[in-house]
ROSE-4610 file (N, C-alpha, C; in Angstrom, 1 decimal, always signed):
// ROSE-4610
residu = [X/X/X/X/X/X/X/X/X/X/X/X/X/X/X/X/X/X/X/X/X/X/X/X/X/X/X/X/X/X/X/X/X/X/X/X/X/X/X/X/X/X/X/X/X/X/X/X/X/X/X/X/X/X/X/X/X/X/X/X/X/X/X/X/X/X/X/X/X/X/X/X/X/X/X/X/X/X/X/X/X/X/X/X/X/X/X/X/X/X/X/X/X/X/X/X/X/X/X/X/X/X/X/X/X/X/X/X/X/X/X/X/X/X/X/X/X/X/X/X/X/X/X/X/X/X/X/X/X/X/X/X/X/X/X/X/X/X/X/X/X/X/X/X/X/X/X/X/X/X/X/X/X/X/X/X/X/X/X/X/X/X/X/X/X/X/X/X/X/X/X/X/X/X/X/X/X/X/X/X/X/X/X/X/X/X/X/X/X/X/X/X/X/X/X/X/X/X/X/X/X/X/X/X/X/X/X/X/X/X/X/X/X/X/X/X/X/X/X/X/X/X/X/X/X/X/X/X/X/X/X/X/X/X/X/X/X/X/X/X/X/X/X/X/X/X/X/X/X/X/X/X/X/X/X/X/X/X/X/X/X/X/X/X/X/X/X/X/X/X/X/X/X/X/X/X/X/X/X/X/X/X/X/X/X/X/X/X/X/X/X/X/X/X/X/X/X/X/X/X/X/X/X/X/X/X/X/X/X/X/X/X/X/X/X/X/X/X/X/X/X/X/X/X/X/X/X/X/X/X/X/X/X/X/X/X/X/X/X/X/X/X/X/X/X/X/X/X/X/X/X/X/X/X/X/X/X/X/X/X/X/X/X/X/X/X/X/X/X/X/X/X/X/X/X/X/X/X/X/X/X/X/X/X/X/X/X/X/X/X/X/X/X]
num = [1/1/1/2/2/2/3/3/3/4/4/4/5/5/5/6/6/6/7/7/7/8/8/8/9/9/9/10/10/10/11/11/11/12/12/12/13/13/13/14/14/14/15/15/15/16/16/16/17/17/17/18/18/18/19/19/19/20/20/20/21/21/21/22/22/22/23/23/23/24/24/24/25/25/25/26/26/26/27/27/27/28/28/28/29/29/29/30/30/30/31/31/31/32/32/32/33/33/33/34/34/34/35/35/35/36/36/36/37/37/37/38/38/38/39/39/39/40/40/40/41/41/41/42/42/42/43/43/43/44/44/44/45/45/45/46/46/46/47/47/47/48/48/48/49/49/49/50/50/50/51/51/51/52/52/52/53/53/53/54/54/54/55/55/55/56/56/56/57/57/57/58/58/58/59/59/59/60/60/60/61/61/61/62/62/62/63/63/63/64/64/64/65/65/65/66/66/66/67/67/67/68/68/68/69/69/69/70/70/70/71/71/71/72/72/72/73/73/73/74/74/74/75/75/75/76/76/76/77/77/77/78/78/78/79/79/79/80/80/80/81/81/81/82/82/82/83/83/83/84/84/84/85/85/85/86/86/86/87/87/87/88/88/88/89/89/89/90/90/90/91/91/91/92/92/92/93/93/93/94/94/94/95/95/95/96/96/96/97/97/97/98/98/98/99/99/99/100/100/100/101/101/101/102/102/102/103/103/103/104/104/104/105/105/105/106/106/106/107/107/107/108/108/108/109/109/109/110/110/110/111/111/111/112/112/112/113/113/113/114/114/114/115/115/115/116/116/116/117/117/117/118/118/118/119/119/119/120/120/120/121/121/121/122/122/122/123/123/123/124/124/124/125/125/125/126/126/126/127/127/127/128/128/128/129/129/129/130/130/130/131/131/131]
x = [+4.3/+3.7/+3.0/+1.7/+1.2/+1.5/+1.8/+1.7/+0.9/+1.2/-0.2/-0.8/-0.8/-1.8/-2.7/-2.4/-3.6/-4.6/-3.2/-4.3/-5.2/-5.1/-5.7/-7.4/-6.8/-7.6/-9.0/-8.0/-8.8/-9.9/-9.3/-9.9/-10.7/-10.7/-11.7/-12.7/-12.6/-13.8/-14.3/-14.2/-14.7/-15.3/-15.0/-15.8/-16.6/-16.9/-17.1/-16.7/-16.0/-15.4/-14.0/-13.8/-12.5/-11.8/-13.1/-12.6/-11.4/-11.0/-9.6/-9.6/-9.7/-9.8/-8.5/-8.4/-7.1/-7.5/-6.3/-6.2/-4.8/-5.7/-5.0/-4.9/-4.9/-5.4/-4.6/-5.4/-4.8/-4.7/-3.7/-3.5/-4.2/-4.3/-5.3/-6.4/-6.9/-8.6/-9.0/-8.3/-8.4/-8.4/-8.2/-8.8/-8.6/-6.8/-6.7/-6.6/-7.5/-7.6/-6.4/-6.2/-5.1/-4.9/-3.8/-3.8/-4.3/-3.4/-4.2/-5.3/-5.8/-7.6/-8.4/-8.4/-8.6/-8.7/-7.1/-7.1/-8.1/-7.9/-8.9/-10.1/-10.9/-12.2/-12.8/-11.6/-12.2/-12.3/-10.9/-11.4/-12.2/-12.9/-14.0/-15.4/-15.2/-16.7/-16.9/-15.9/-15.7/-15.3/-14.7/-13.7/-15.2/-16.2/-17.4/-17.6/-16.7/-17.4/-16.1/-14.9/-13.9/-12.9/-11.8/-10.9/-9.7/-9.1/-8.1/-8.4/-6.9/-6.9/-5.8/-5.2/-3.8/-3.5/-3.1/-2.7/-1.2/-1.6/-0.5/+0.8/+1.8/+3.3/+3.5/+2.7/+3.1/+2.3/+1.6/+0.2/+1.3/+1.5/+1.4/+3.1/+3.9/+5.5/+5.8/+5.7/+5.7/+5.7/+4.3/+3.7/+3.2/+3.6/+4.0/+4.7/+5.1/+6.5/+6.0/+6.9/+6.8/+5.2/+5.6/+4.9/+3.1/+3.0/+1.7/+1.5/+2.5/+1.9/+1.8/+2.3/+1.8/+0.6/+0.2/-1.3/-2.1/-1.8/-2.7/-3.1/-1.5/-2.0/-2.4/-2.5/-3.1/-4.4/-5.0/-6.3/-7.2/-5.9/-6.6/-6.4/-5.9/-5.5/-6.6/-6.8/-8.2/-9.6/-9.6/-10.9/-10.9/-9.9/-9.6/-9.8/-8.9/-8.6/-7.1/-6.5/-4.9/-4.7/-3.6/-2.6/-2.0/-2.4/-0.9/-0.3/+0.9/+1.4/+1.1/+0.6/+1.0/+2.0/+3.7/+4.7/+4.9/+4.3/+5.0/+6.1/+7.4/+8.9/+9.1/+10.6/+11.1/+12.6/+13.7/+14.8/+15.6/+16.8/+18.1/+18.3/+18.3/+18.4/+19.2/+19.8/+20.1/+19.3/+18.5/+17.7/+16.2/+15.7/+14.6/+14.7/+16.3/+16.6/+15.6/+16.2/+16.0/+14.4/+13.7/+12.6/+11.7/+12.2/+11.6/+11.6/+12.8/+12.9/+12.1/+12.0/+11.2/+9.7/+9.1/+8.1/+7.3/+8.3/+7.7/+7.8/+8.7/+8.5/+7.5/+6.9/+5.8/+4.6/+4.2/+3.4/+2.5/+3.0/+2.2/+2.3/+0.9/+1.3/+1.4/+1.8/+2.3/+2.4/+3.2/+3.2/+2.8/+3.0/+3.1/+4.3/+4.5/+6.2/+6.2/+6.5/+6.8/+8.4/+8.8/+9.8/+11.1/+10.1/+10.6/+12.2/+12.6/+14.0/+14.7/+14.1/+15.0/+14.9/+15.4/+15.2/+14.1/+13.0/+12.2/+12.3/+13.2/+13.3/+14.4/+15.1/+16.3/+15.2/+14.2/+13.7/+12.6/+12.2/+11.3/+12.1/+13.3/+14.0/+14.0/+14.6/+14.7/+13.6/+12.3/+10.8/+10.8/+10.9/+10.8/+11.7/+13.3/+14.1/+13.4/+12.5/+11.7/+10.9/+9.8/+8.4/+8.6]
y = [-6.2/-5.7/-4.4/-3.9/-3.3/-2.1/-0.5/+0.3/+0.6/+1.3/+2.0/+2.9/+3.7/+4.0/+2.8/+2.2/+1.3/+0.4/+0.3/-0.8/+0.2/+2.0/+1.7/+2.4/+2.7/+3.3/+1.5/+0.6/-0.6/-0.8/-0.3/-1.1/+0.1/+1.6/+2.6/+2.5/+1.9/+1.6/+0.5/-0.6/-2.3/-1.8/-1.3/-0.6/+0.6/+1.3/+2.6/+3.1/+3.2/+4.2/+4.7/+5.6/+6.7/+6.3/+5.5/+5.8/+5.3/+5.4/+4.6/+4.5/+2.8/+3.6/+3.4/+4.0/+4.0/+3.0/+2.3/+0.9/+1.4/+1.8/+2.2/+1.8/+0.5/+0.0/+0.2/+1.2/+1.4/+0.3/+0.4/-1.0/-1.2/+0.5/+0.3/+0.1/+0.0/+0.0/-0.9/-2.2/-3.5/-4.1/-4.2/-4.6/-6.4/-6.7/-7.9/-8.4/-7.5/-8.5/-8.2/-9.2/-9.3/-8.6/-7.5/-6.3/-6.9/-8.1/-8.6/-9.0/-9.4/-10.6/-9.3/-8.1/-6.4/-5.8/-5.9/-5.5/-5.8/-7.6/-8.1/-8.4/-8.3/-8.1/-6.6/-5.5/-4.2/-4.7/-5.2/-5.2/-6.1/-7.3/-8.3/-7.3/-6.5/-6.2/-4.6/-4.1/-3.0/-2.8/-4.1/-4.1/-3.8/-4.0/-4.1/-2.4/-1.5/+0.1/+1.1/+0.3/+1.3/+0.5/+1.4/+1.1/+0.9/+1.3/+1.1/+1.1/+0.3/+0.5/+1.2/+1.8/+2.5/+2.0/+0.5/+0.3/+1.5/+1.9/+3.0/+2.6/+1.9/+2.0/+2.3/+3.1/+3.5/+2.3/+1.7/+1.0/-0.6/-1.1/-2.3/-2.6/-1.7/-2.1/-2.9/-2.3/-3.2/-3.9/-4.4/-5.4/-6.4/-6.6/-8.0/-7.8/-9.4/-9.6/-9.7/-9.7/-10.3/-10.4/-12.1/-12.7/-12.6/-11.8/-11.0/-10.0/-9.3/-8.0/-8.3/-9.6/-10.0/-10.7/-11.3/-12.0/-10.5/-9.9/-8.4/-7.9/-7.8/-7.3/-8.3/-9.8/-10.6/-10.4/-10.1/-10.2/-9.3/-7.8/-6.4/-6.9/-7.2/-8.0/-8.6/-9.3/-10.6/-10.1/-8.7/-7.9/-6.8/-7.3/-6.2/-4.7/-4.8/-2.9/-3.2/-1.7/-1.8/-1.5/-1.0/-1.0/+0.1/+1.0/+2.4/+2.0/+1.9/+1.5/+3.5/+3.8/+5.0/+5.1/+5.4/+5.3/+6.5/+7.9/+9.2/+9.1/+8.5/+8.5/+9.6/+9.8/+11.0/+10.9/+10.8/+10.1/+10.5/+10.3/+10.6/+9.0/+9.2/+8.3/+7.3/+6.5/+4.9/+4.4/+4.8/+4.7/+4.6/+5.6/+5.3/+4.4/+3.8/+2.6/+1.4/+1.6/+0.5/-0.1/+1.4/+1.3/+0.9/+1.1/+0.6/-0.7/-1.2/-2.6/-3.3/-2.9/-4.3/-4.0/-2.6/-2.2/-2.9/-3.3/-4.0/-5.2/-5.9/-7.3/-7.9/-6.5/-6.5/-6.7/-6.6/-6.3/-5.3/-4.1/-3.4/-2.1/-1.8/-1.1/+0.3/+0.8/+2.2/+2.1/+4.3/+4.4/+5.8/+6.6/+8.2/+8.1/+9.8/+9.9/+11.8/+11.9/+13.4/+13.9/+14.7/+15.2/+16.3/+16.1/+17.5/+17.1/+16.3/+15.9/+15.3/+14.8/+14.0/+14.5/+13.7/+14.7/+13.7/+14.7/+13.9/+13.5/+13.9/+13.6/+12.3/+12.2/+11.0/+9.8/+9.7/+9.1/+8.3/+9.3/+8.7/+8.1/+8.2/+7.3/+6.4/+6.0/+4.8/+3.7/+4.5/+3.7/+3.0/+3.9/+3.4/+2.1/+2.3/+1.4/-0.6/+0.1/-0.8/-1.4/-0.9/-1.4/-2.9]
z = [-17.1/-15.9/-16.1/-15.7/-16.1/-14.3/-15.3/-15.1/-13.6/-12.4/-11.9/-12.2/-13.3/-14.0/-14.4/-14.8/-15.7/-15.1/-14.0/-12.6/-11.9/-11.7/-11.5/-11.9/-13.3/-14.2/-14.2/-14.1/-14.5/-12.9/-12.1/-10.6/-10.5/-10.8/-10.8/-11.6/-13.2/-13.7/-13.2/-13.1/-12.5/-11.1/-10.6/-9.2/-9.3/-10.6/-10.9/-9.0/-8.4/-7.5/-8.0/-7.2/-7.0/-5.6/-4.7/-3.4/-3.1/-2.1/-1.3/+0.0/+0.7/+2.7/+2.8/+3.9/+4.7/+5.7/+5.7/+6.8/+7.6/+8.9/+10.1/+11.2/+11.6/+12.8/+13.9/+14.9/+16.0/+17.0/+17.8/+18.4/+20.1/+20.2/+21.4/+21.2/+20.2/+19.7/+19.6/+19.0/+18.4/+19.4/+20.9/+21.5/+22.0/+21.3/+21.7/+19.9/+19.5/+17.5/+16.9/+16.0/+15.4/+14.0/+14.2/+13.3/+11.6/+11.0/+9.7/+9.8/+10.9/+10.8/+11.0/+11.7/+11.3/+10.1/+9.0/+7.8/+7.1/+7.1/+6.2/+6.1/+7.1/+7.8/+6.8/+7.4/+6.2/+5.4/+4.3/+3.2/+2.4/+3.4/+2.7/+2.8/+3.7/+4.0/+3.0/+2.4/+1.8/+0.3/-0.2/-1.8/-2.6/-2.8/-3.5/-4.3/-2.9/-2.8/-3.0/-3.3/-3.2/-4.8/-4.6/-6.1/-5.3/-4.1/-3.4/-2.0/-1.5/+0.0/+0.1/+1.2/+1.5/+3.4/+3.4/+4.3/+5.0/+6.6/+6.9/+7.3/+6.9/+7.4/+8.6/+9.4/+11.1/+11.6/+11.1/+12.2/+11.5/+10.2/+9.8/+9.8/+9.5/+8.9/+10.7/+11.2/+12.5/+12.9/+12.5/+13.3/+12.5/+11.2/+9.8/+9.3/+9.3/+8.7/+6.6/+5.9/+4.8/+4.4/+4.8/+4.2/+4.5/+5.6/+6.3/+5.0/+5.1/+4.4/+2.7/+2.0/+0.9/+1.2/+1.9/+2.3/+2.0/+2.6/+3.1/+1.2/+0.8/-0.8/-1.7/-1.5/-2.1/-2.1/-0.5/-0.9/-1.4/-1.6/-1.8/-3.6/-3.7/-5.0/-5.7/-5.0/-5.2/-5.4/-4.8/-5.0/-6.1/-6.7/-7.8/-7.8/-6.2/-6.0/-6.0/-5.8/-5.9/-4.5/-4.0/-2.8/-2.8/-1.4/-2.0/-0.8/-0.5/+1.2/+1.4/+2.6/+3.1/+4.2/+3.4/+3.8/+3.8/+3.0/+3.2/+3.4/+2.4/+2.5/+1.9/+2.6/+2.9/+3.2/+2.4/+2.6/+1.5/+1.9/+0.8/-0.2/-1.5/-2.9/-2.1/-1.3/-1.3/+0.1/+1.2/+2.1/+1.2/+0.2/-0.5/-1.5/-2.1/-2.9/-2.3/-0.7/+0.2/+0.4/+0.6/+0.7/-0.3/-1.6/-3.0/-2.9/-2.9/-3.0/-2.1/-0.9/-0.4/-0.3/-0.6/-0.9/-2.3/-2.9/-4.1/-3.9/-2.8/-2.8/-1.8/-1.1/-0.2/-1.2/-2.1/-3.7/-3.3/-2.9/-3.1/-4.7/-4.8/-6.1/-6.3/-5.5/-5.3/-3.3/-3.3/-2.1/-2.1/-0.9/-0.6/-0.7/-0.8/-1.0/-0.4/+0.1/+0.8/+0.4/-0.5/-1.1/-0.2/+0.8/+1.5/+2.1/+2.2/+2.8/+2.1/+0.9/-0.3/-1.7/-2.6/-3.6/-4.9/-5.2/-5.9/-7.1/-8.2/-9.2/-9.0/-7.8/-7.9/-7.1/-6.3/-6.1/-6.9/-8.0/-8.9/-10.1/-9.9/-11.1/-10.4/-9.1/-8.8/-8.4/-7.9/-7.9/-8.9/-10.2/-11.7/-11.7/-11.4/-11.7/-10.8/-10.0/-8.9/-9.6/-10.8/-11.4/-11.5]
């Protein structure tokens, strides 16, 4: 399994971008649309011009189950950009166990992580223990 470094050293050159959007879909905006047929709409009409997406945890953990939010990174997948969830976790070492685990079974390939309430060196061993 290759590193996030490498994926996304690999999806920064193949796109010569840096960029990354943020997929935030507000739910008063959308207007009736359905928060993934939204996601994925960005990212067909956008993967060409960026190297990542960073779907937000406040807008999506909600409102897809599972197997939604692997569709979601399949297709960020498929365009050969990577995935950061923006989860900004912030938690004590067996709640951010928790969060690892299904963060990876969501396939996404990284996250945010905010250190300020937890501790970041016990957290990054366990992401690790997650790869």
């Amino acid at each position: 399994m290759a590193k996030f470094s490498e994926k996304y050293k690999k999806a920064r050159s193949e796109k010569n971008s840096v960029l990354c959007i943020g997929l935030d879909p507000v739910h008063e905006k959308l207007e009736g649309r359905d928060i993934l047929d939204f996601c994925l709409d960005i990212i067909e009409s956008t993967s060409d011009y960026v190297a990542a997406f960073k779907p937000n945890s406040q807008f999506i953990l909600f409102s897809l189950n599972l197997e939604q939010l692997k569709e979601l990174n399949e297709e960020i997948h498929q365009t050969g950009c990577i995935s950061i969830l923006d989860h900004k976790l912030s938690d004590i070492g067996s709640s951010n166990e928790s969060a690892f685990y299904w963060i990876k079974r969501a396939d996404f390939d990284a996250l945010t992580f905010s250190p300020f309430a937890g501790n970041i060196e016990e957290a990054t061993e366990k992401a690790h223990k997650n790869n």
